[in-house]
SERO-326402 format. One line per 4 residues: number of its first residue (from 0); their letters; for each residue x, y, z of C-alpha. Coordinates in nm, 2 decimals, decimal comma. Example, Ala and Ser with C-alpha at 12.3 -4.5 7.8 and 13.67 -1.06 7.14 Angstrom:
% SERO-326402
0) as) 1,23:-0,45:0,78 | 1,37:-0,11:0,71 .
***
This chain:
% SERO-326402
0) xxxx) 3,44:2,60:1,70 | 3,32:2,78:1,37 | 3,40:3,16:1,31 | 3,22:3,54:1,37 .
4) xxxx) 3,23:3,84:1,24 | 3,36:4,12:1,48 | 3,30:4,42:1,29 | 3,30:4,51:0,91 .
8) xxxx) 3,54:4,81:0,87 | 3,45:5,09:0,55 | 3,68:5,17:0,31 | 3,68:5,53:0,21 .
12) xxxx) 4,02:5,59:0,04 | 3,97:5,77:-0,30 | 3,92:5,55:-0,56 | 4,06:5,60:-0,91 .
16) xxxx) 3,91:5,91:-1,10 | 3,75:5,80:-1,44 | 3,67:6,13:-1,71 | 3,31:6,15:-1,86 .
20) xxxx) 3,30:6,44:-1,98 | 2,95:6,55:-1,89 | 2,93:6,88:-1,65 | 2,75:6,76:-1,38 .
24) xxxx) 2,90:6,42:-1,31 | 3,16:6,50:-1,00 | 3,43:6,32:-0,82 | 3,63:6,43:-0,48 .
28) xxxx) 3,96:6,40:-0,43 | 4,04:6,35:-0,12 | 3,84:6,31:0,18 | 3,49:6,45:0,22 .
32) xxxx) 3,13:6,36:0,11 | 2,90:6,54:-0,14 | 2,56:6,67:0,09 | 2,23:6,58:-0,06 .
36) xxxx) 1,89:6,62:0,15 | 1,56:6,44:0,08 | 1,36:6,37:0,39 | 1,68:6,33:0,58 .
40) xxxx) 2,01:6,50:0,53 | 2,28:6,23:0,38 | 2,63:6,20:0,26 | 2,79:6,03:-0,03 .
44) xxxx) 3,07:6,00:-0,25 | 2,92:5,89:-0,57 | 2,88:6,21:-0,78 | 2,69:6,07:-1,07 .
48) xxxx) 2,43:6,35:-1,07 | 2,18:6,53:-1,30 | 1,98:6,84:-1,31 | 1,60:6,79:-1,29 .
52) xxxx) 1,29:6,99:-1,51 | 1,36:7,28:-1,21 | 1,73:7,27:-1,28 | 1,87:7,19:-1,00 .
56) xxxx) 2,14:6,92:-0,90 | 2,00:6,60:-0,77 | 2,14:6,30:-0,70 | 2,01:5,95:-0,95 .
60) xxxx) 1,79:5,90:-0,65 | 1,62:6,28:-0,65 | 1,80:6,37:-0,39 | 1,90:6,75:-0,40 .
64) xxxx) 2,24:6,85:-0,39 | 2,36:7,08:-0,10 | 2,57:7,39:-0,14 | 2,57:7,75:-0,06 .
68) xxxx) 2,39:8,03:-0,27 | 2,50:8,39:-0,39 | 2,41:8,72:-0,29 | 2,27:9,02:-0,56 .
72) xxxx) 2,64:9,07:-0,66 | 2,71:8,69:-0,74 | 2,96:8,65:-0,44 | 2,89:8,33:-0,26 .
76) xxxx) 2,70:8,36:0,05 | 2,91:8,07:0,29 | 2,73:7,91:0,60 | 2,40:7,86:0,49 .
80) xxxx) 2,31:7,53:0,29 | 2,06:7,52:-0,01 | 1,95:7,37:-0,31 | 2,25:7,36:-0,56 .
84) xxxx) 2,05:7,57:-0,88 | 2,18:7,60:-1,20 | 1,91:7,84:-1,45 | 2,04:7,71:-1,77 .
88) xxxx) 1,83:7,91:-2,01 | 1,76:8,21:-1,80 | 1,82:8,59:-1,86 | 2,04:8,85:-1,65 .
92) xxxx) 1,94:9,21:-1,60 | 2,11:9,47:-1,76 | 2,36:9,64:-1,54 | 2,48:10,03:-1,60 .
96) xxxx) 2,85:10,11:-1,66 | 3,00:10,28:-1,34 | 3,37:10,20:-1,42 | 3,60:10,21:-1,71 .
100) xxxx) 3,98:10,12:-1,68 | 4,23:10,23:-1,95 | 4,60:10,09:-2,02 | 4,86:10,17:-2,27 .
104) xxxx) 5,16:10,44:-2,30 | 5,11:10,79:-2,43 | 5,42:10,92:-2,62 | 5,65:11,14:-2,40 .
108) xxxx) 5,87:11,23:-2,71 | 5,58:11,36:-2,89 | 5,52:11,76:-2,98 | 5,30:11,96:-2,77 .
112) xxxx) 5,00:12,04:-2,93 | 4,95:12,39:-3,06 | 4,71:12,38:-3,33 | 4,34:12,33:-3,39 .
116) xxxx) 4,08:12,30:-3,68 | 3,95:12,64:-3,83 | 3,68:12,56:-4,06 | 3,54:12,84:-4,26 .
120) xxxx) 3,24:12,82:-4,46 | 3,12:13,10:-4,77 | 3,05:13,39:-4,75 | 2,69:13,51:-4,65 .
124) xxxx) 2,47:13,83:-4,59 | 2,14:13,94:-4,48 | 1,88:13,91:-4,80 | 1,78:14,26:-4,72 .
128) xxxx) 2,13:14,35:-4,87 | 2,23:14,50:-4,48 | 2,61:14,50:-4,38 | 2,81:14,21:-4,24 .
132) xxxx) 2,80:14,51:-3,90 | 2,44:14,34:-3,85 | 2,50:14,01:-3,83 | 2,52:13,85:-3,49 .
136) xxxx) 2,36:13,55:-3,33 | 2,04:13,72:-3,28 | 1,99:13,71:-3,65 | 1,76:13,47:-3,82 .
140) xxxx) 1,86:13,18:-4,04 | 1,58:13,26:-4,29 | 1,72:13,59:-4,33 | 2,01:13,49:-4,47 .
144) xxxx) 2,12:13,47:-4,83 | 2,42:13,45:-5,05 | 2,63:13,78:-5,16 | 2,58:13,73:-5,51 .
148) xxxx) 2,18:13,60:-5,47 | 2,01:13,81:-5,20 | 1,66:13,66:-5,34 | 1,72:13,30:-5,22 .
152) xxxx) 1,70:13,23:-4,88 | 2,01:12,98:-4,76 | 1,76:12,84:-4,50 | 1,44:12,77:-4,52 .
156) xxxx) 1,14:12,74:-4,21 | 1,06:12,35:-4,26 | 1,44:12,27:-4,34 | 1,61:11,96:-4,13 .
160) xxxx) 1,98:12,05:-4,13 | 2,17:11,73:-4,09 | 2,57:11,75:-3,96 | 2,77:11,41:-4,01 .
164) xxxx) 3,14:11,55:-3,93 | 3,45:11,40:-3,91 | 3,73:11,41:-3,64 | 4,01:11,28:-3,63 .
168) xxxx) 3,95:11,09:-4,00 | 3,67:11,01:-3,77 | 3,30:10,96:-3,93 | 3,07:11,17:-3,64 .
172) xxxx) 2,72:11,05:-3,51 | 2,49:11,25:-3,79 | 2,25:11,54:-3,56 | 1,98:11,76:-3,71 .
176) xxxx) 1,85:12,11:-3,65 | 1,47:12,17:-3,71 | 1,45:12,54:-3,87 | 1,19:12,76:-3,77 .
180) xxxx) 1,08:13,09:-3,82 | 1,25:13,14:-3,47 | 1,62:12,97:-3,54 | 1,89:13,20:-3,51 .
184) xxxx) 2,24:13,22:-3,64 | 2,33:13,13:-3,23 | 2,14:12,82:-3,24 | 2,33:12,72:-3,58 .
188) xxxx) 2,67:12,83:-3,36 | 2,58:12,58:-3,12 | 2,46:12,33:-3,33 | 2,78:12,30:-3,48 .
192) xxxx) 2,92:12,28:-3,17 | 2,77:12,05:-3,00 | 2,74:11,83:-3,38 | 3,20:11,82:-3,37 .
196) xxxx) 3,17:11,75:-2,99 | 3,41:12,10:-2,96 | 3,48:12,13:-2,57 | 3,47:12,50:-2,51 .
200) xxxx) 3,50:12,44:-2,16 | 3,87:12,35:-2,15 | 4,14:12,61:-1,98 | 4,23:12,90:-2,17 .
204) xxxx) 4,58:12,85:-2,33 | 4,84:13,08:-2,24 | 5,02:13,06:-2,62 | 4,85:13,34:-2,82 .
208) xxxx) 4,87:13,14:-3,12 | 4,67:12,88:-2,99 | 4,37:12,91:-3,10 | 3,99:12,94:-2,87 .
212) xxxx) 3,76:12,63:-2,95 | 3,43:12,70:-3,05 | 3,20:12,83:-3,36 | 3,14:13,21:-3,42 .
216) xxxx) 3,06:13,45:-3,72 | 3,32:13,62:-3,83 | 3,19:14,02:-3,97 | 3,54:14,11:-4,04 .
220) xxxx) 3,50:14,12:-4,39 | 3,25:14,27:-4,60 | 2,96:13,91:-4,54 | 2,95:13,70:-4,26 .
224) xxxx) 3,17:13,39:-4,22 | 3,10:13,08:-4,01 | 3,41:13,01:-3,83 | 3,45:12,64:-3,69 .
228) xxxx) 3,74:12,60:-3,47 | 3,83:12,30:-3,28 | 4,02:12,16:-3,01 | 4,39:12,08:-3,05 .
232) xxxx) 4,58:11,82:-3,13 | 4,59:11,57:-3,45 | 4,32:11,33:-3,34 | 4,09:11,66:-3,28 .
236) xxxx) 4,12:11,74:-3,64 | 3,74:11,82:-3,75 | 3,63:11,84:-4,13 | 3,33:11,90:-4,28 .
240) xxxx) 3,25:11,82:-4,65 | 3,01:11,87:-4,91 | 2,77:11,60:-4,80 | 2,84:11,65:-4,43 .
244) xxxx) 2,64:11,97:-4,39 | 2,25:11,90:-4,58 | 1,94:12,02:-4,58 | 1,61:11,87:-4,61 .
248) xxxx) 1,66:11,79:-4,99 | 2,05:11,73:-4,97 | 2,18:12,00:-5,07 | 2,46:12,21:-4,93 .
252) xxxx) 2,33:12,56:-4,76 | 2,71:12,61:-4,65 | 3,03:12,43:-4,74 | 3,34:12,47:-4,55 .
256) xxxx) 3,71:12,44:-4,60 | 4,04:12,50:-4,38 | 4,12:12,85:-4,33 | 4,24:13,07:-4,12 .
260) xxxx) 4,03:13,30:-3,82 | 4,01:13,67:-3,76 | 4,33:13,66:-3,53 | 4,54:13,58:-3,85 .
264) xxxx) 4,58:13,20:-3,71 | 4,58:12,94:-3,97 | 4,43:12,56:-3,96 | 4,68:12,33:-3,83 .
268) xxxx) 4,60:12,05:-3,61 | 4,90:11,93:-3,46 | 5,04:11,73:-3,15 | 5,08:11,40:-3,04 .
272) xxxx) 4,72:11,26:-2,96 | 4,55:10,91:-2,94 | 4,17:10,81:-2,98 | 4,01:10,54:-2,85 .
276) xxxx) 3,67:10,40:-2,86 | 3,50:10,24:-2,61 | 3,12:10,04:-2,55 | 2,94:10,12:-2,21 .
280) xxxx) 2,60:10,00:-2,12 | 2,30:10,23:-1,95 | 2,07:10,05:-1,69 | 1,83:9,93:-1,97 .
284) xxxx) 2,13:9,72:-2,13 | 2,18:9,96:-2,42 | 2,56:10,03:-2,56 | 2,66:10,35:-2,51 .
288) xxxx) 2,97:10,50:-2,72 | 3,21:10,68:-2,61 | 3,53:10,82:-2,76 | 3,85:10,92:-2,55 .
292) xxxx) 4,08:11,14:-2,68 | 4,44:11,21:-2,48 | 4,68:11,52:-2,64 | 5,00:11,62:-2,49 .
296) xxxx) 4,93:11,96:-2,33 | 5,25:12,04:-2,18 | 5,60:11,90:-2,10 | 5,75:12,01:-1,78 .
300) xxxx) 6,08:11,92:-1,58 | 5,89:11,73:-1,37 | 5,64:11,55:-1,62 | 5,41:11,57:-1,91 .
304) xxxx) 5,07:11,69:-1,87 | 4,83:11,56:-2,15 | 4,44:11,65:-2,19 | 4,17:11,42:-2,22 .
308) xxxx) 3,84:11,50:-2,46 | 3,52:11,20:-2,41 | 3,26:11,21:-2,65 | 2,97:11,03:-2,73 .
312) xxxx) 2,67:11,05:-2,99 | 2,47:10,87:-2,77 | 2,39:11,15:-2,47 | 2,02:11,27:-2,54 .
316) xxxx) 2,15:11,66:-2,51 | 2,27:11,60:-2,85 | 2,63:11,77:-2,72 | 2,87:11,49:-2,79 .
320) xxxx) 3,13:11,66:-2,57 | 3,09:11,50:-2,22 | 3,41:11,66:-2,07 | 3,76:11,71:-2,04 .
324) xxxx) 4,04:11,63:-1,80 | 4,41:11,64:-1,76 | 4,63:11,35:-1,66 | 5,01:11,44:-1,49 .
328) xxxx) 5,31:11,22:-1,54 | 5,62:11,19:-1,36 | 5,95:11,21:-1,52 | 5,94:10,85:-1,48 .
332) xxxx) 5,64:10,85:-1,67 | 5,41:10,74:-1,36 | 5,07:10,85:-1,37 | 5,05:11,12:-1,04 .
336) xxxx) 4,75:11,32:-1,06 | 4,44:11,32:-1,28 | 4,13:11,54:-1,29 | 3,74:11,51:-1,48 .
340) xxxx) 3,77:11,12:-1,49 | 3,40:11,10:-1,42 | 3,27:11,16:-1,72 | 2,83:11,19:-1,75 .
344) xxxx) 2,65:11,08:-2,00 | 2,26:11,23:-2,06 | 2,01:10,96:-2,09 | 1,70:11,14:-2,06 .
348) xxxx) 1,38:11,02:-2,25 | 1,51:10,65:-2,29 | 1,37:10,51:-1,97 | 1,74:10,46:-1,83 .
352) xxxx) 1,89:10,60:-1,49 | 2,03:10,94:-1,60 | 2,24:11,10:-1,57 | 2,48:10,82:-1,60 .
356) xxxx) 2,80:10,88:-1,45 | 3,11:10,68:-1,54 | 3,44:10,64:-1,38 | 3,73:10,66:-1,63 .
360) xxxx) 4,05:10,52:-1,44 | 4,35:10,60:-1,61 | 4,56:10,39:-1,36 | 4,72:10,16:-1,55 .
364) xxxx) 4,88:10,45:-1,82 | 5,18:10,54:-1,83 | 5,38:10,83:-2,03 | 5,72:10,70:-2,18 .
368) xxxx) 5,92:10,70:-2,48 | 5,78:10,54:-2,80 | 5,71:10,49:-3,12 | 5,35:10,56:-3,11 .
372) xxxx) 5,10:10,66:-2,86 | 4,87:10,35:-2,74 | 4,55:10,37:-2,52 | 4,31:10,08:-2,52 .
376) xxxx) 3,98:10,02:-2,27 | 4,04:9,67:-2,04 | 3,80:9,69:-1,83 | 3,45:9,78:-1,79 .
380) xxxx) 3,13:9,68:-1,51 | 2,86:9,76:-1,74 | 2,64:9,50:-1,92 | 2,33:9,40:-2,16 .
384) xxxx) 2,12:9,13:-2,08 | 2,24:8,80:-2,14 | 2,12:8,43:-2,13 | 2,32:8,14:-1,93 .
388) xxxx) 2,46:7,90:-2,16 | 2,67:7,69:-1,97 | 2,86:7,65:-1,69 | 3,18:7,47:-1,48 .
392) xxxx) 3,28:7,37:-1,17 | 3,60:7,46:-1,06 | 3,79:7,23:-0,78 | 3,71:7,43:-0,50 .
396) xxxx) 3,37:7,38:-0,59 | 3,27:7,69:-0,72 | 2,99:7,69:-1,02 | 3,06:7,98:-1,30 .
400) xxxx) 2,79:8,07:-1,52 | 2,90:8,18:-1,92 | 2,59:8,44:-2,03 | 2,56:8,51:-2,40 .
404) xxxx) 2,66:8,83:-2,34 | 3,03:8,76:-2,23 | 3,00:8,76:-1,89 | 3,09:8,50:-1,66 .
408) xxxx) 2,94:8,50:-1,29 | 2,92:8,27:-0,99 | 2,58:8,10:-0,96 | 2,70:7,90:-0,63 .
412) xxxx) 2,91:7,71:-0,45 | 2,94:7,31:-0,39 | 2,91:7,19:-0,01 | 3,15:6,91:0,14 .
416) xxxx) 3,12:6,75:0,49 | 3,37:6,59:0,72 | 3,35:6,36:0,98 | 3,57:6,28:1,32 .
420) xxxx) 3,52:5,88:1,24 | 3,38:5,83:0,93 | 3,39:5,46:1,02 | 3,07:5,53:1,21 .
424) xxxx) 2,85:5,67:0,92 | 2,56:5,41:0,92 | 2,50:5,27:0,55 | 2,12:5,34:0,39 .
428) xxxx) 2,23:5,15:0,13 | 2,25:5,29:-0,25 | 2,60:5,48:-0,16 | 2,46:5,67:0,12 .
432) xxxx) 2,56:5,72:0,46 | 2,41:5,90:0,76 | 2,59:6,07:1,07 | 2,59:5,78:1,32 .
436) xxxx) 2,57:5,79:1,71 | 2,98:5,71:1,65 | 3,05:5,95:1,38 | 3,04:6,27:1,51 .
440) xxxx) 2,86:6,56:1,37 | 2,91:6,65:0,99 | 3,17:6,93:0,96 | 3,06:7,13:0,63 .
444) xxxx) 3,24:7,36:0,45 | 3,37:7,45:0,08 | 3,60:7,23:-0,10 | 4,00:7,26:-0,05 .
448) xxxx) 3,89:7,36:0,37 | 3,88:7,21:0,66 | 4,04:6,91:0,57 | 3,82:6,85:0,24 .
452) xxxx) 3,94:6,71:-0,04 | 3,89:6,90:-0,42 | 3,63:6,85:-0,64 | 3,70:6,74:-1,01 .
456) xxxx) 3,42:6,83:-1,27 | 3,35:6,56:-1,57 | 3,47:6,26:-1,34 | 3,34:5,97:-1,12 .
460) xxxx) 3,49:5,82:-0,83 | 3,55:5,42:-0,95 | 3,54:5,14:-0,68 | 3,82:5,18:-0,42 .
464) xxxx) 3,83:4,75:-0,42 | 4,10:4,60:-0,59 | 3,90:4,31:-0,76 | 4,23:4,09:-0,87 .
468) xxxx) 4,34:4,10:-0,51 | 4,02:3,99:-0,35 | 3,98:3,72:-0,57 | 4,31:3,56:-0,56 .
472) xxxx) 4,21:3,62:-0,15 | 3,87:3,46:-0,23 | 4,05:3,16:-0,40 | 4,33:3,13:-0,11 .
476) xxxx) 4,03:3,12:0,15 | 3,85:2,88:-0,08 | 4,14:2,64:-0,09 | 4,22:2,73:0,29 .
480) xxxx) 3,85:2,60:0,33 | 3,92:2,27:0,16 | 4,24:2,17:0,30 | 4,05:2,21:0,63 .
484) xxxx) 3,78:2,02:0,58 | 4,07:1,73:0,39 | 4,27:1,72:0,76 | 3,92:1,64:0,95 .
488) xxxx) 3,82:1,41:0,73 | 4,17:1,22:0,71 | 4,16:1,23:1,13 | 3,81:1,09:1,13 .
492) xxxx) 3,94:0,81:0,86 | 4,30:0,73:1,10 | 4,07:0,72:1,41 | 3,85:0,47:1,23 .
496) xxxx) 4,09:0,27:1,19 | 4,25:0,28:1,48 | 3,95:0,17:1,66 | 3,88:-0,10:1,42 .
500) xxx) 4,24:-0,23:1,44 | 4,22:-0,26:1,83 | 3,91:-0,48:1,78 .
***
């Protein structure tokens, strides 16, 4: 009576996965269908895709590649579909540094710190010969001369005086003072000041013999003195030499050595203390420096309490002290309080958001027994521009962006759809399908959800169809097919004869 066909049934089992290496070829595993949309919204599982002259993912056919976009902070916006883009070549905006994170262990057997820098430079005098009595910050740079040669001035109107410090063994961002007729020994007080990044704002300490940060002249004796004093602790340790303290043709106006001030306190930078530096961006992209300094301030029953000095040569007021704060340990050595973590940095005249303020979270220290103290920056938010390089695609369909700058960020997310009966998809041919009256309506979400499969980056999906098996089928049919058609014919030739016989 012959044969039909009653219904040809799809196969969409995974096929085997083969590697290719190339970024944009993609694979599921598992059920689901990549989403492309030309005139018509379609479904497929063959991932062999390509990015066209607008960078974005289409299929062989043109067809564009369905996902979901990010927002202004790079998290993936989920729900709405879009073109899958990938801006190979294109440039980030700078982002400012609001947050800082800092690990490591500061040294609970350490010694407190006690001592500070004092700096001392030669003696000087006024060149009209007048007692050390009428010196005081009022007084003019260009009146001021050496004891032994009232009739050369020590500063001259014109001079650039350049400071390049050290702290800490630390070279100092250079600054430079423009003398005028109208400089004054104050403005040379705070000069040097602000050139050592000397915090003057820190808490008075209760210890006599430690000794008041800050610069001041010293008219005890017979000339003036400059006096240079610092903060305490070893990494604090501030030193000026011959060629750190210049004038406009390099020489040395004042030199200064270790000393002692006019409380009798001699120069001794002590304490356990740790530095470490640090890069931070400003809105405009540009690295911004900045120093930390921790020094054990106190040891209690209950705890240690160490201070905290930032500096930085890059704030515009040219003070490279930004601030000071105090972190409190348990006597487990558990971080329990902390205060002045925000540190700000000036940024005026550079076109950048200023002031820029920058949270310092000291979180992950801790305060415990060791050999040395260790503090190092893990984390920051801040960045410079950057240009996208290249990208992946994880398995759950997420697309991470690498920037020449470091960063890594999410430029989207790959969309996968779902069916009720997948056997009623109707075939366009070309490895497409369309959602069929039978089918059910697509069900589309991110990889690894509802029921979707993962995606496998650098992979195609190969032909679910075991060839072997349907050709030793094709060859059983085949032969099935003859030996039919040899039991008609044999019939037709025993009926022949029959009839012939009975004749």
């Amino acid at each position: 009576l012959g044969a039909t066909v009653a219904s040809i049934e799809k196969d969409f089992t995974t096929g085997s996965l083969e590697p290719t290496g190339k970024a944009t070829d993609l694979a599921v595993d598992g059920d689901g269908f990549f989403v492309v949309q030309s005139d018509s919204q379609k479904f497929t599982r063959d991932g062999s895709f390509v990015l066209n002259a607008n960078n974005e993912l289409v299929s062989t056919a043109g067809d564009f590649v369905q996902g979901f976009g990010v927002d202004a902070n790079f998290n993936v916006v989920p729900g709405k579909l879009q073109n899958v883009n990938i801006p190979l070549g294109s440039s980030t905006s700078a982002k400012a540094t609001e947050n800082m994170k800092l690990e490591g262990n500061l040294n609970a057997a350490g010694a407190v710190a006690s001592g500070a820098s004092i700096l001392n430079s030669q003696q000087f005098t006024l060149k009209t010969g007048a007692t050390s009595a009428s010196l005081d910050a009022n007084t003019l740079l260009t009146d001021l001369a050496a004891p032994t040669a009232l009739t050369t001035q020590l500063f001259n109107s014109g001079d650039v005086l350049t400071l390049a410090g050290q702290k800490g063994g630390r070279d100092l961002d250079k600054q430079t003072l423009d003398v005028t007729g109208a400089t004054t020994l104050g403005d040379l007080e705070t000069f040097f000041q602000n050139g050592l990044g000397i915090d003057t704002n820190v808490p008075a300490n209760p210890n006599p013999l430690v000794p008041t940060p800050g610069v001041s002249v010293d008219v005890t004796g017979a000339n003036g003195v400059l006096t240079v004093t610092g903060n305490v602790g070893a990494e604090n340790a501030l030193a000026v030499t011959s060629s750190g303290f210049t004038n406009s043709t390099g020489g040395s106006p004042l030199t200064f050595a270790d000393g002692q001030n006019s409380a009798g306190i001699q120069s001794d930078p002590n304490g356990e203390s740790v530095n470490t530096s640090m890069v931070a961006y400003d809105s405009l992209g540009t690295p911004i420096n900045v120093s930390i300094t921790a020094v054990l301030e106190d040891k209690a029953n209950t705890g240690n309490t160490w201070r905290f000095y930032a500096n930085s040569g890059d704030s515009q007021n040219k003070n490279l002290a930004l601030g000071s704060g105090t972190l409190t340990f348990d006597s487990a050595g558990k971080l329990t309080a902390s205060t002045g973590t925000t540190i700000s940095i000036d940024r005026s005249g550079t076109g950048a958001g200023t002031p820029m303020a920058v949270k310092v979270d000291f979180s992950s220290m801790s305060s415990l027994t060791s050999r040395d103290s260790e503090m190092v920056m893990s984390e920051q938010d801040g960045s410079p521009i950057g240009r996208l390089d290249s990208f992946s695609i994880g398995s759950d369909g997420r697309i991470t962006g690498s920037f020449s700058n470091g960063l890594t960020r999410n430029l989207g997310q790959l969309a996968l759809a779902n069916f009720n009966n997948q056997q009623g998809l109707i075939d366009q041919g070309g490895n497409m399908f369309v959602a069929g009256p039978n089918s059910g309506v697509p069900i589309i979400a991110a990889p690894q959800t509802l029921g979707s499969g993962s995606i496998r980056a650098g992979a195609l999906e190969l032909s679910n169809v075991d060839l072997s098996k349907e050709f030793v089928n094709l060859i059983i049919s085949s032969t099935g097919f003859s030996a039919s058609s040899r039991v008609i014919s044999t019939s037709d030739q025993l009926l022949t004869e029959l009839l012939n016989s009975s004749r």
